[in-house]
PQR file of N, CA, C, O and H, with PARSE charges and radii, in Angstrom:
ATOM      1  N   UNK A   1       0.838  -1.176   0.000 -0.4000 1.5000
ATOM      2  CA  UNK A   1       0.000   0.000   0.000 -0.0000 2.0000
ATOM      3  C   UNK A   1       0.888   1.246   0.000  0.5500 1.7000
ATOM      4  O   UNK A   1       1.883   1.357   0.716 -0.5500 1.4000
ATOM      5  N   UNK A   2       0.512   2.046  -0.740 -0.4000 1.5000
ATOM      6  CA  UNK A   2       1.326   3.121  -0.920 -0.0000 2.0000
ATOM      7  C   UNK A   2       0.841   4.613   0.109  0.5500 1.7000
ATOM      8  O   UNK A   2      -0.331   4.913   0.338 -0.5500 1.4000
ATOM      9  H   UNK A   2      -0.297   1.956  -1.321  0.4000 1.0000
ATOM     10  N   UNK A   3       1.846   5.253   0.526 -0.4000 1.5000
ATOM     11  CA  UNK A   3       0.881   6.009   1.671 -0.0000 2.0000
ATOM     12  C   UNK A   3       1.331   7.431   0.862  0.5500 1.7000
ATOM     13  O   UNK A   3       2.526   7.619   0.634 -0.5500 1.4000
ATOM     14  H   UNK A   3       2.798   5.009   0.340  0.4000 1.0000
ATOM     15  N   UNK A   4       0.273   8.460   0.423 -0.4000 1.5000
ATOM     16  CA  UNK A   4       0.724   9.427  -0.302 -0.0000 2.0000
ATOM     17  C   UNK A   4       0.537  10.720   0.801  0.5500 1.7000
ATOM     18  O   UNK A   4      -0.512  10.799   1.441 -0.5500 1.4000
ATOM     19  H   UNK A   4      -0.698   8.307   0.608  0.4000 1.0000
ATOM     20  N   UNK A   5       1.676  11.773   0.986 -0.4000 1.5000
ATOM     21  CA  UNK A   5       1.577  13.000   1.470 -0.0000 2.0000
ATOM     22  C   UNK A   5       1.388  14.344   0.490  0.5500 1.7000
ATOM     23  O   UNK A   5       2.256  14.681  -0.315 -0.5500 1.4000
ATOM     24  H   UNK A   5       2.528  11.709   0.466  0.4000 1.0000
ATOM     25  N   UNK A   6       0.295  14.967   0.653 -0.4000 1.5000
ATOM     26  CA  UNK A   6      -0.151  16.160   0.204 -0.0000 2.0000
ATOM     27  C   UNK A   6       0.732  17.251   1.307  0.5500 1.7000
ATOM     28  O   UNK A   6       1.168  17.022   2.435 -0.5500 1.4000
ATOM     29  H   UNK A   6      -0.410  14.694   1.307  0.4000 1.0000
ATOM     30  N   UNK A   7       0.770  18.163   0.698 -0.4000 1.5000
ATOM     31  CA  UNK A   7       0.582  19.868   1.665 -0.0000 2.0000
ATOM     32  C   UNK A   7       0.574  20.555   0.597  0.5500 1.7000
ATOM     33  O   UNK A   7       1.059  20.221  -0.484 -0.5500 1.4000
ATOM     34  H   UNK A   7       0.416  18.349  -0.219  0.4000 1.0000
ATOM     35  N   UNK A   8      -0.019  21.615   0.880 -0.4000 1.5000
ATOM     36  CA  UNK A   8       0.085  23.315  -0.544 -0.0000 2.0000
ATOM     37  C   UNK A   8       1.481  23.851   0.223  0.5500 1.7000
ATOM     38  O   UNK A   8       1.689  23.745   1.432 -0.5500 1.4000
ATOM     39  H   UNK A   8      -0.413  21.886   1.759  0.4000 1.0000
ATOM     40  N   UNK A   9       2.339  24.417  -0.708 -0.4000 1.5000
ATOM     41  CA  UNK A   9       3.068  24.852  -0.372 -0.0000 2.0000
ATOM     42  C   UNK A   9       3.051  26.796  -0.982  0.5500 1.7000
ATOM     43  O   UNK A   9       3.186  27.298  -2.098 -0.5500 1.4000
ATOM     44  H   UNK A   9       2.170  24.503  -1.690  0.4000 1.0000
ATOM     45  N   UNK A  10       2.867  27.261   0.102 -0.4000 1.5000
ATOM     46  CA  UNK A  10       2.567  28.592  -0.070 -0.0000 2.0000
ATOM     47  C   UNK A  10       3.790  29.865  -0.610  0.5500 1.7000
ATOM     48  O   UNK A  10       3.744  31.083  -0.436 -0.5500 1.4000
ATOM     49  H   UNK A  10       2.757  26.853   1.008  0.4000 1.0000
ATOM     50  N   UNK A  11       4.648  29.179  -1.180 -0.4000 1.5000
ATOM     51  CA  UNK A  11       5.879  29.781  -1.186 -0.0000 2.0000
ATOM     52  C   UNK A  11       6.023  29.268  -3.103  0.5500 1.7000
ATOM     53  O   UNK A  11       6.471  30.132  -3.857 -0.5500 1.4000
ATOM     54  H   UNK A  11       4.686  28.190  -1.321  0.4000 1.0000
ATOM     55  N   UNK A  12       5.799  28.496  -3.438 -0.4000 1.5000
ATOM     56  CA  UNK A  12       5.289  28.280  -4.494 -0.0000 2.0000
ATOM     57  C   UNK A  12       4.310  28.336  -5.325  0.5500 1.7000
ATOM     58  O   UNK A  12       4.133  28.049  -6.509 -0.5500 1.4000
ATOM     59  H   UNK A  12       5.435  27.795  -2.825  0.4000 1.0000
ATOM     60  N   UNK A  13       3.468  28.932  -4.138 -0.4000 1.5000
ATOM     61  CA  UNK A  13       2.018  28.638  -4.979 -0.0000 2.0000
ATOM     62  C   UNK A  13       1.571  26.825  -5.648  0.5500 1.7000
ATOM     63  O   UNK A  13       0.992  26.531  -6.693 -0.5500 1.4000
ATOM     64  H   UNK A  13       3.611  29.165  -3.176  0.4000 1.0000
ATOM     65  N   UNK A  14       2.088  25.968  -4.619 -0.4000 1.5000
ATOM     66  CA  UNK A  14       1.374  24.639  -5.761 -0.0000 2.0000
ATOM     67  C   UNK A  14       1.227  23.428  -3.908  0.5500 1.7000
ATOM     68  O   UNK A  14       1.258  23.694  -2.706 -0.5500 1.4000
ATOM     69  H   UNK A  14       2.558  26.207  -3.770  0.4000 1.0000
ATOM     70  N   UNK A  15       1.068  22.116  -4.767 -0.4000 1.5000
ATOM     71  CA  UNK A  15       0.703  21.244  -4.049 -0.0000 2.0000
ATOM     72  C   UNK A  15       2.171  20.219  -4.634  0.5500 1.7000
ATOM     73  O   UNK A  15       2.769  19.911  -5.665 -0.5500 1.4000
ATOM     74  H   UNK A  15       1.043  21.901  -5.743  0.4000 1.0000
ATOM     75  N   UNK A  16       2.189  19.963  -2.877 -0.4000 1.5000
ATOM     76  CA  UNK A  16       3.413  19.147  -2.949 -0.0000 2.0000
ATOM     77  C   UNK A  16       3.007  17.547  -2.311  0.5500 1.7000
ATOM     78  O   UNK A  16       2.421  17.461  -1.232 -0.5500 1.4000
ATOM     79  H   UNK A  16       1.704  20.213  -2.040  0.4000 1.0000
ATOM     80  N   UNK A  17       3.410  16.251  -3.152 -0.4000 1.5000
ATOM     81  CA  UNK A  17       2.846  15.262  -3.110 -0.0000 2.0000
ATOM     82  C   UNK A  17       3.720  14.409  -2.947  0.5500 1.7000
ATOM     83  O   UNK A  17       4.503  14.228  -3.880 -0.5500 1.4000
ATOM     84  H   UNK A  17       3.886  16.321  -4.029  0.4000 1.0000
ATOM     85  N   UNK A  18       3.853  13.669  -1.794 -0.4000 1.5000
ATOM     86  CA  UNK A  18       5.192  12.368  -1.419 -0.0000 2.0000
ATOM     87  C   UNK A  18       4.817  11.511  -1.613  0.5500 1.7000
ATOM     88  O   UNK A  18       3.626  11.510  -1.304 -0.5500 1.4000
ATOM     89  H   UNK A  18       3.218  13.816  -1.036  0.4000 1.0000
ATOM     90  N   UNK A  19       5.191  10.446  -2.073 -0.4000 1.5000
ATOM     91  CA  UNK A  19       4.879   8.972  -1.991 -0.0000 2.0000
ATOM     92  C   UNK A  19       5.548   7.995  -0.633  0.5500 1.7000
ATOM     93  O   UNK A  19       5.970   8.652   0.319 -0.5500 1.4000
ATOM     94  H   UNK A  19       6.159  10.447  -2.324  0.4000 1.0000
ATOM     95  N   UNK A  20       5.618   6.871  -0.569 -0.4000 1.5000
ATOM     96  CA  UNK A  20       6.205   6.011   0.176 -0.0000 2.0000
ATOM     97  C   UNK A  20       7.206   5.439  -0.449  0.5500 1.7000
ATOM     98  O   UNK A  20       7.809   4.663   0.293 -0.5500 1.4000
ATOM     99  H   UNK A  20       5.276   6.337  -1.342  0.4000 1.0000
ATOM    100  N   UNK A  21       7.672   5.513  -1.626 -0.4000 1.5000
ATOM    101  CA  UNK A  21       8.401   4.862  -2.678 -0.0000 2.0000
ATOM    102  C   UNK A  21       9.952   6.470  -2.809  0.5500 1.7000
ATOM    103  O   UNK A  21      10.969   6.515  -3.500 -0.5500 1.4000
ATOM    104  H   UNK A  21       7.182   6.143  -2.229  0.4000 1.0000
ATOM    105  N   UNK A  22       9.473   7.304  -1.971 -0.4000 1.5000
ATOM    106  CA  UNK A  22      10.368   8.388  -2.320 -0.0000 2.0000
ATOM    107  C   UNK A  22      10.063   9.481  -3.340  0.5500 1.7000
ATOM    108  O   UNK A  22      10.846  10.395  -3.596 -0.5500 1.4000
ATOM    109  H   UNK A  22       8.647   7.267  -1.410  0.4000 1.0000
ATOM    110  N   UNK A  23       8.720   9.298  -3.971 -0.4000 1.5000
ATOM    111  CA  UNK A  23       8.633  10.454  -5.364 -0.0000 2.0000
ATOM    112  C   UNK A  23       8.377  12.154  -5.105  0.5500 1.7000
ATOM    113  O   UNK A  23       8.459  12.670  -3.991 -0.5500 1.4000
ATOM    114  H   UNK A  23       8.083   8.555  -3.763  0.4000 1.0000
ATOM    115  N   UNK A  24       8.166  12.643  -5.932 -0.4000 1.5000
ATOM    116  CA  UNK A  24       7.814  13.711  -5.189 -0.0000 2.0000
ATOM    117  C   UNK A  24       7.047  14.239  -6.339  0.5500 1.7000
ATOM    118  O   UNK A  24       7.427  13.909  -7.462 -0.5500 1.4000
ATOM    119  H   UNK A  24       8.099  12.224  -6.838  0.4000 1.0000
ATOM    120  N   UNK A  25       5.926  15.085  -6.202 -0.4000 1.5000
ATOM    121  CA  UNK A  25       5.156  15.568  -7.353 -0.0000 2.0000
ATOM    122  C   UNK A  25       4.435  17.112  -7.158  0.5500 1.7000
ATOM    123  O   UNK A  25       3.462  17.297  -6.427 -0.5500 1.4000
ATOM    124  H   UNK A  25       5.617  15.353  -5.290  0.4000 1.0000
ATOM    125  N   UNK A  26       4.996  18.001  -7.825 -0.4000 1.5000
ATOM    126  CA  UNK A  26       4.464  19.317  -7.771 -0.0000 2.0000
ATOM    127  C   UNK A  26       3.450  20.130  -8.460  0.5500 1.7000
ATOM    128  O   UNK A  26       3.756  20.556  -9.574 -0.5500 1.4000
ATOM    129  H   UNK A  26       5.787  17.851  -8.419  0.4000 1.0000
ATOM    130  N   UNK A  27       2.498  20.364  -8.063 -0.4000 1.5000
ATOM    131  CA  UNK A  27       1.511  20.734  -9.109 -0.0000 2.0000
ATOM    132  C   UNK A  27       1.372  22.235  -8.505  0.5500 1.7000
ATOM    133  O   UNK A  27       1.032  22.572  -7.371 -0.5500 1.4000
ATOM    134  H   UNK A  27       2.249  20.018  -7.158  0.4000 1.0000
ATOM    135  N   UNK A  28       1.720  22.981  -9.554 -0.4000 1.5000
ATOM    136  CA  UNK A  28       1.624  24.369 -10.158 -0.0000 2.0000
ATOM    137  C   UNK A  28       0.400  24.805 -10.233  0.5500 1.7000
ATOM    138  O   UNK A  28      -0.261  24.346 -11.164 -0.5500 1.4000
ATOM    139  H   UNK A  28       1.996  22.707 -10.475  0.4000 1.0000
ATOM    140  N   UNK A  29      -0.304  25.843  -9.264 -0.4000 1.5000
ATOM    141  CA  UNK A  29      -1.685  26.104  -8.850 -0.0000 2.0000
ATOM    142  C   UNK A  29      -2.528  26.945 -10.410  0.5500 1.7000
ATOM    143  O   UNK A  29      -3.495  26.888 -11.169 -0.5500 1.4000
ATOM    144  H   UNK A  29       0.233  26.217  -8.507  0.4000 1.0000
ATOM    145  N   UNK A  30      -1.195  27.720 -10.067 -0.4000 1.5000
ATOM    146  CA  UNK A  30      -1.469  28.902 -11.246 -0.0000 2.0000
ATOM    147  C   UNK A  30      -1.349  28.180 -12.929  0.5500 1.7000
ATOM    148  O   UNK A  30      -1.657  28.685 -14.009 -0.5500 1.4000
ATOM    149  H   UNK A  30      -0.410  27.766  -9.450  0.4000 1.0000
ATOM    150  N   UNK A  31      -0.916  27.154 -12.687 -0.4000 1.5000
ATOM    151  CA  UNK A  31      -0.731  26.270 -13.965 -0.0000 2.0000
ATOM    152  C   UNK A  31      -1.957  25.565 -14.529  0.5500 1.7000
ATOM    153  O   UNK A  31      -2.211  25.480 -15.731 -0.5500 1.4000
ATOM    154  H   UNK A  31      -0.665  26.745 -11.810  0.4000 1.0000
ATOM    155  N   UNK A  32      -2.931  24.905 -13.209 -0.4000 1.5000
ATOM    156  CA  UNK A  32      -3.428  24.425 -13.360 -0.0000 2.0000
ATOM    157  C   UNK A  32      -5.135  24.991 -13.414  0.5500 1.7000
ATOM    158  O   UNK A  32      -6.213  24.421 -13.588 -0.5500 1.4000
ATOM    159  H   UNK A  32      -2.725  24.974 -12.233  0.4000 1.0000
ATOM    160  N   UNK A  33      -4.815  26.061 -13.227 -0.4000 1.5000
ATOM    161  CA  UNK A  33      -6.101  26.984 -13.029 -0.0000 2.0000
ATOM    162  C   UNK A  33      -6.268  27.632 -14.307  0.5500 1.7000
ATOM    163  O   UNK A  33      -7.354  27.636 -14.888 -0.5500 1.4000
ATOM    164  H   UNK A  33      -3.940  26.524 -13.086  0.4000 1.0000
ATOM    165  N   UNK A  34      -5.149  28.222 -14.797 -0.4000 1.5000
ATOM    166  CA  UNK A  34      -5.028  28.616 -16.385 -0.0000 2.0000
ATOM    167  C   UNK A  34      -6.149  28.153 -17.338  0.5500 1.7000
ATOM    168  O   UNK A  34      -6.576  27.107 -17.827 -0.5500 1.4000
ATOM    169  H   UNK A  34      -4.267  28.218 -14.326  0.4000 1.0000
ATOM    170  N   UNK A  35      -6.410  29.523 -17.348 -0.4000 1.5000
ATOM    171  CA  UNK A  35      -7.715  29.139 -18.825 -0.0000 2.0000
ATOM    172  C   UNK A  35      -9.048  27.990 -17.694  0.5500 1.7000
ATOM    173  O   UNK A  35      -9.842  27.287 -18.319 -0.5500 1.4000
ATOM    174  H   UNK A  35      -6.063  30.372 -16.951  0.4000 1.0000
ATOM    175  N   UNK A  36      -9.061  27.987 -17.052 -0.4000 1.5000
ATOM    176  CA  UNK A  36     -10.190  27.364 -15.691 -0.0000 2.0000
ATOM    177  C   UNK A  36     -11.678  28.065 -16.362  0.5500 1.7000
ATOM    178  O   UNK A  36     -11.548  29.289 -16.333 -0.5500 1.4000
ATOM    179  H   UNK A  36      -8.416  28.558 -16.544  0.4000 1.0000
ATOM    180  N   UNK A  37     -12.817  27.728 -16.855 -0.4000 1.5000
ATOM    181  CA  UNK A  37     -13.769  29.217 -16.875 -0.0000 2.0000
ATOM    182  C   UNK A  37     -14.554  28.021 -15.854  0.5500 1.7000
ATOM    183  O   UNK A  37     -14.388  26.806 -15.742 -0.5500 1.4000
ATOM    184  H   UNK A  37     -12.923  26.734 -16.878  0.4000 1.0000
ATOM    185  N   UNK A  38     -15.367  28.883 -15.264 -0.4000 1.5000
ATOM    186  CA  UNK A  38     -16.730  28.177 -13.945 -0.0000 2.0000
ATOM    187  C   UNK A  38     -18.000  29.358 -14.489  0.5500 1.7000
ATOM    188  O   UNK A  38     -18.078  30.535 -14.840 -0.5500 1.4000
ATOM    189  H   UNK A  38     -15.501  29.870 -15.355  0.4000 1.0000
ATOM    190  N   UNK A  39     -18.880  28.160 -14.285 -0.4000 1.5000
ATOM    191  CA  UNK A  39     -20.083  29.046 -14.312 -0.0000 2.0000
ATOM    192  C   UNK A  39     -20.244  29.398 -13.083  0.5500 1.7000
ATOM    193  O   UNK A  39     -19.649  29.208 -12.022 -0.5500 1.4000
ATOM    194  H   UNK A  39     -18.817  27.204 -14.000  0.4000 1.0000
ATOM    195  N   UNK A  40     -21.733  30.285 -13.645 -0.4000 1.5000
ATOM    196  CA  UNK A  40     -22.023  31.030 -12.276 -0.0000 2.0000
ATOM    197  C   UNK A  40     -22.352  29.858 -11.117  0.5500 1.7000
ATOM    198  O   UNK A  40     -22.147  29.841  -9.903 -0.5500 1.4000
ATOM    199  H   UNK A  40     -22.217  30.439 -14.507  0.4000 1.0000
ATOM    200  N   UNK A  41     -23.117  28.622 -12.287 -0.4000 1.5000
ATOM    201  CA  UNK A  41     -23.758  27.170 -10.677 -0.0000 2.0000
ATOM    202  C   UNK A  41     -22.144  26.718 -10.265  0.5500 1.7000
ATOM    203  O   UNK A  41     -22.030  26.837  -9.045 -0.5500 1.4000
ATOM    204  H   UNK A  41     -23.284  28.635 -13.273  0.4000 1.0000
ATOM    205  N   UNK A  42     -21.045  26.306 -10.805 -0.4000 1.5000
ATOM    206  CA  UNK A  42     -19.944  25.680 -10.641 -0.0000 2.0000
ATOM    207  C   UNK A  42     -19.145  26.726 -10.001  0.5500 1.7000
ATOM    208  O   UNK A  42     -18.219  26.369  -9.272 -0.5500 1.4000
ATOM    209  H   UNK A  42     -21.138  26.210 -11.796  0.4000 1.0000
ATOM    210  N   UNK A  43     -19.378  27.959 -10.176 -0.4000 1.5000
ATOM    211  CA  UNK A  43     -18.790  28.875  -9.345 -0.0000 2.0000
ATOM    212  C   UNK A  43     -19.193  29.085  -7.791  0.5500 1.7000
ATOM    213  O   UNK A  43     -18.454  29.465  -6.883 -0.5500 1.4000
ATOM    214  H   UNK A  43     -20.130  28.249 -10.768  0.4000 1.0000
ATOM    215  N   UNK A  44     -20.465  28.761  -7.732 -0.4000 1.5000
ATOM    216  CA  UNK A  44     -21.159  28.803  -6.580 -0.0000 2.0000
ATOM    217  C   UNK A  44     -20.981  27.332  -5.370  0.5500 1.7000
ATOM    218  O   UNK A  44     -21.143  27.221  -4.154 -0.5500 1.4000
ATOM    219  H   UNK A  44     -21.065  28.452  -8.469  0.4000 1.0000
ATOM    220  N   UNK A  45     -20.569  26.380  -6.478 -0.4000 1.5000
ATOM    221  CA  UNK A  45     -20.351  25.276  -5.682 -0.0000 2.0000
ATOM    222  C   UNK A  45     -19.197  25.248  -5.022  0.5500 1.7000
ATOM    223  O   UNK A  45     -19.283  24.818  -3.872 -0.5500 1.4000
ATOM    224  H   UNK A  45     -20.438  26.470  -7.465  0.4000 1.0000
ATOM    225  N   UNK A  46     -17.195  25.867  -5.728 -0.4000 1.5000
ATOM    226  CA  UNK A  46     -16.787  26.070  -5.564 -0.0000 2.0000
ATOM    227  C   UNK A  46     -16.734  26.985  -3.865  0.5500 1.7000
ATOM    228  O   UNK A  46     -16.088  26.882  -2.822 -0.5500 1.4000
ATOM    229  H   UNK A  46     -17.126  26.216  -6.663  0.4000 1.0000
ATOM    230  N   UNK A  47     -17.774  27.818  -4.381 -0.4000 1.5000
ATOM    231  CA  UNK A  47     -17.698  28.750  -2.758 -0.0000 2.0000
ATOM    232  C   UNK A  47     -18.241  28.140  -1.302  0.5500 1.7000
ATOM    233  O   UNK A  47     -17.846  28.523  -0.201 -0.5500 1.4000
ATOM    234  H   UNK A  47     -18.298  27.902  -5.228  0.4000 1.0000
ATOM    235  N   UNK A  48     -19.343  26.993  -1.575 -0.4000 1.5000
ATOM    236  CA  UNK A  48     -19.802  26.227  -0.950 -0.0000 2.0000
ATOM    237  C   UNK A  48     -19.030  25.224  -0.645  0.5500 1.7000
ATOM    238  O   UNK A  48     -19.306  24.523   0.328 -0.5500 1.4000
ATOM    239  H   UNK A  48     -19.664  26.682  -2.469  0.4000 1.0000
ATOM    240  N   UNK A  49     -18.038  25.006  -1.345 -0.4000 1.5000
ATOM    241  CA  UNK A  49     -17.294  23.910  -1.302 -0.0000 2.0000
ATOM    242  C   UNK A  49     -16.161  24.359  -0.058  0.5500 1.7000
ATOM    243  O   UNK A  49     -16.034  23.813   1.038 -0.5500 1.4000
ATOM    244  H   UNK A  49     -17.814  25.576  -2.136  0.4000 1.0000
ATOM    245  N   UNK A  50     -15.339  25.613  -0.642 -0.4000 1.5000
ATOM    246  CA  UNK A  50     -14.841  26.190   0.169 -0.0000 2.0000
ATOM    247  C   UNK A  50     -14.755  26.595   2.085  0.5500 1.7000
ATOM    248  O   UNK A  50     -13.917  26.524   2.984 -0.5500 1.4000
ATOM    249  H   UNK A  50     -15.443  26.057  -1.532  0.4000 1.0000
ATOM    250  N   UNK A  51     -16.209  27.032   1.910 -0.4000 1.5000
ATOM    251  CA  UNK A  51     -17.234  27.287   3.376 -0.0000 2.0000
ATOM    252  C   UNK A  51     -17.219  26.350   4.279  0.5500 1.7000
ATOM    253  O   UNK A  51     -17.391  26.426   5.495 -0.5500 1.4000
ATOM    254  H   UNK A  51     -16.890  27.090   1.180  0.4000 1.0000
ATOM    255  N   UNK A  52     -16.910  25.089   3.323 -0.4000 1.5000
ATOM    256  CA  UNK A  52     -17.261  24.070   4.455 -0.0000 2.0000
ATOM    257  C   UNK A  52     -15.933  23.493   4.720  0.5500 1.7000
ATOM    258  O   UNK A  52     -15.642  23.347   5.908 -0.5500 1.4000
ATOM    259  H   UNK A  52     -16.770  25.027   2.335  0.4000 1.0000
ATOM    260  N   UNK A  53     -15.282  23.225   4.047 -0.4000 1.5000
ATOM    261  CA  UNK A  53     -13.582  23.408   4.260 -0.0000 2.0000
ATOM    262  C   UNK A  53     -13.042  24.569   5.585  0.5500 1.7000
ATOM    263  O   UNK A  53     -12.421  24.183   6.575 -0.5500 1.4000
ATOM    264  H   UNK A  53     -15.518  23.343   3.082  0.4000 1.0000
ATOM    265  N   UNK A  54     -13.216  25.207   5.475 -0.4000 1.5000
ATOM    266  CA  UNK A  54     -13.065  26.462   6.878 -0.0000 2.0000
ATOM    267  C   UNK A  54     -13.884  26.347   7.731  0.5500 1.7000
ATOM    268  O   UNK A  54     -13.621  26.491   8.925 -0.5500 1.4000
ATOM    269  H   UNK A  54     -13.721  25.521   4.671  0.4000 1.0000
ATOM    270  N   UNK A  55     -14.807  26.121   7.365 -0.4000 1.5000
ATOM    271  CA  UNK A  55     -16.341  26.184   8.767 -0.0000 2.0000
ATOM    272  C   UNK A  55     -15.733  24.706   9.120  0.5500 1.7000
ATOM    273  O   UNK A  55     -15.735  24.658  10.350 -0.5500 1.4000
ATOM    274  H   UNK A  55     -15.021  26.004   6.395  0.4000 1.0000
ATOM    275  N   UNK A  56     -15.175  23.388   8.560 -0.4000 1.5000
ATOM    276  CA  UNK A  56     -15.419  22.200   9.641 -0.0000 2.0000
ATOM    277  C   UNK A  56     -13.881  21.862   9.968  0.5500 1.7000
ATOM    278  O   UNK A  56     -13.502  20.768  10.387 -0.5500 1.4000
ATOM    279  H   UNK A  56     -15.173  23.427   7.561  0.4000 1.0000
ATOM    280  N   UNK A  57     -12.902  23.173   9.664 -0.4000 1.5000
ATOM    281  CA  UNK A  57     -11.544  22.627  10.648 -0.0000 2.0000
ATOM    282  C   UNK A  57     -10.417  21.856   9.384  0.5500 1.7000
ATOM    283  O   UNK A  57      -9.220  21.630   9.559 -0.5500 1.4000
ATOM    284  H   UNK A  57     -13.210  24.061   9.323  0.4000 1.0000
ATOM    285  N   UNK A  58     -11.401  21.497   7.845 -0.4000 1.5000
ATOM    286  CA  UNK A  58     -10.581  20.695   7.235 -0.0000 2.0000
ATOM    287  C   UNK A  58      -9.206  21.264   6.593  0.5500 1.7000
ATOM    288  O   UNK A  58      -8.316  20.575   6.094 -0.5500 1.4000
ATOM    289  H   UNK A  58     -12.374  21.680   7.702  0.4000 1.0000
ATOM    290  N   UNK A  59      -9.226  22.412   6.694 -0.4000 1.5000
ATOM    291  CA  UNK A  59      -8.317  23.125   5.828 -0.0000 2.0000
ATOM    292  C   UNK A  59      -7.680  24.316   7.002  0.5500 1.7000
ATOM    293  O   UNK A  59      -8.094  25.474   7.057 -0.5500 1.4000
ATOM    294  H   UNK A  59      -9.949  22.972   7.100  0.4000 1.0000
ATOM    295  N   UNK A  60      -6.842  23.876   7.695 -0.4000 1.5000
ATOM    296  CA  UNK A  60      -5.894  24.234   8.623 -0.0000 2.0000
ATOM    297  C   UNK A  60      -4.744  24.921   7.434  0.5500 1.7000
ATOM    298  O   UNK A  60      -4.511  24.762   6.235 -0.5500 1.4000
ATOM    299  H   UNK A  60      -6.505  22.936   7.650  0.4000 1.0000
ATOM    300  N   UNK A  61      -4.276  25.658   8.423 -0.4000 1.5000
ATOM    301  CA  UNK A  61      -3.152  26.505   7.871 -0.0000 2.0000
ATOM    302  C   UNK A  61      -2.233  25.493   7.317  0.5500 1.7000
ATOM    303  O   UNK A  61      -1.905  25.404   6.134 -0.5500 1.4000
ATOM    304  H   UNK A  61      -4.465  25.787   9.397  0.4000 1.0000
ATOM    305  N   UNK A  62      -1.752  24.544   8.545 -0.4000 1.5000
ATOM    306  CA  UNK A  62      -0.576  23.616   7.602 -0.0000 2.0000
ATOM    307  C   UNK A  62      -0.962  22.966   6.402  0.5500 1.7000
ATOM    308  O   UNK A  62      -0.228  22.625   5.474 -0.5500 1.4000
ATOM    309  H   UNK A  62      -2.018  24.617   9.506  0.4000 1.0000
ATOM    310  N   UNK A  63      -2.519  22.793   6.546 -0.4000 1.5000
ATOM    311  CA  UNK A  63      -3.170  21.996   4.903 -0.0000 2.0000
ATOM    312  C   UNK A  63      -1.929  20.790   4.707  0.5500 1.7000
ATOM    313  O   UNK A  63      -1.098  20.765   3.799 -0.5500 1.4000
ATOM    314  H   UNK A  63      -3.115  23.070   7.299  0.4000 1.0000
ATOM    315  N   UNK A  64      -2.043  19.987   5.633 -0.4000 1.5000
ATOM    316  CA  UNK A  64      -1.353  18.661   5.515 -0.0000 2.0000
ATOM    317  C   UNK A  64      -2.271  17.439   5.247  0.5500 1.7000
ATOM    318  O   UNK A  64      -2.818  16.949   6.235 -0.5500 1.4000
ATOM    319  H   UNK A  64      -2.718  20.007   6.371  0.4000 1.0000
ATOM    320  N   UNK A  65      -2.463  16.987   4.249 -0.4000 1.5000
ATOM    321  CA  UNK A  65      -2.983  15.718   3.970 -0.0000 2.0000
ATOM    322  C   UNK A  65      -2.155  13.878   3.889  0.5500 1.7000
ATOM    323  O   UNK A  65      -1.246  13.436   3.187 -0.5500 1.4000
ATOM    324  H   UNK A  65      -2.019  17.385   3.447  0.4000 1.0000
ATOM    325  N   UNK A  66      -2.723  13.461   4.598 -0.4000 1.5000
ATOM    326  CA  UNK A  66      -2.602  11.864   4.027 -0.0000 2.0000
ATOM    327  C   UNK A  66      -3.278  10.631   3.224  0.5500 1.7000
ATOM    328  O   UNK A  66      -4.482  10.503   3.447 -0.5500 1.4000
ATOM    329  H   UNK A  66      -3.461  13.820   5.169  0.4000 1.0000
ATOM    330  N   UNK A  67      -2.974  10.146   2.755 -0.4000 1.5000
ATOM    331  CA  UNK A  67      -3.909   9.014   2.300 -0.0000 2.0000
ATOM    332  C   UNK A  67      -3.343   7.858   1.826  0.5500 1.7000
ATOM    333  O   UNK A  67      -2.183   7.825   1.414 -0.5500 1.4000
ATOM    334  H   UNK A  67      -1.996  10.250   2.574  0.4000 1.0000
ATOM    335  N   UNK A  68      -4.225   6.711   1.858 -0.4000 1.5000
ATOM    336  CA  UNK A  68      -3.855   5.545   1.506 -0.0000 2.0000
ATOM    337  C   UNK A  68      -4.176   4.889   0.565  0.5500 1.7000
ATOM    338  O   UNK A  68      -5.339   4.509   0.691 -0.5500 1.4000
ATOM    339  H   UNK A  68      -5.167   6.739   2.193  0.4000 1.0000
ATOM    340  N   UNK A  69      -3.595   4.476  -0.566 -0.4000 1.5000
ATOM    341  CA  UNK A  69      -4.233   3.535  -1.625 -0.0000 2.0000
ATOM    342  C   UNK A  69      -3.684   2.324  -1.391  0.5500 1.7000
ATOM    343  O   UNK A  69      -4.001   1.358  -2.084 -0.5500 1.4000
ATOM    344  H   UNK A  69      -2.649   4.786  -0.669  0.4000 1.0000
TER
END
């Protein structure tokens, strides 16, 4: 099972991704947002999406994630 580490790294602007195997994977925020269009409903979900990310604690300053596949 592979155990993968997330964090945003705020100094880059992107998301930084570890593996258990040693990899490392950077994704470029501003890269990936490029040319992005949202409607007004997909825009709205986005903000809802957001709200609840801050309102339930999930998105802490360190924004450290784990997971397991």
């Amino acid at each position: 099972m592979n155990t993968i580490y997330a964090k945003y790294n705020m100094y880059h602007n992107s998301i930084d991704i570890y593996t258990s195997a040693g990899y490392m994977l950077r994704i470029d925020c501003n890269k990936a947002e490029d040319g992005l269009k949202a409607t007004p409903r997909s825009q709205y979900s986005l903000y809802a999406l957001a709200a609840f990310q801050w309102g339930s604690g999930i998105n802490n300053l360190s924004s450290d994630y784990f997971f397991n596949l």
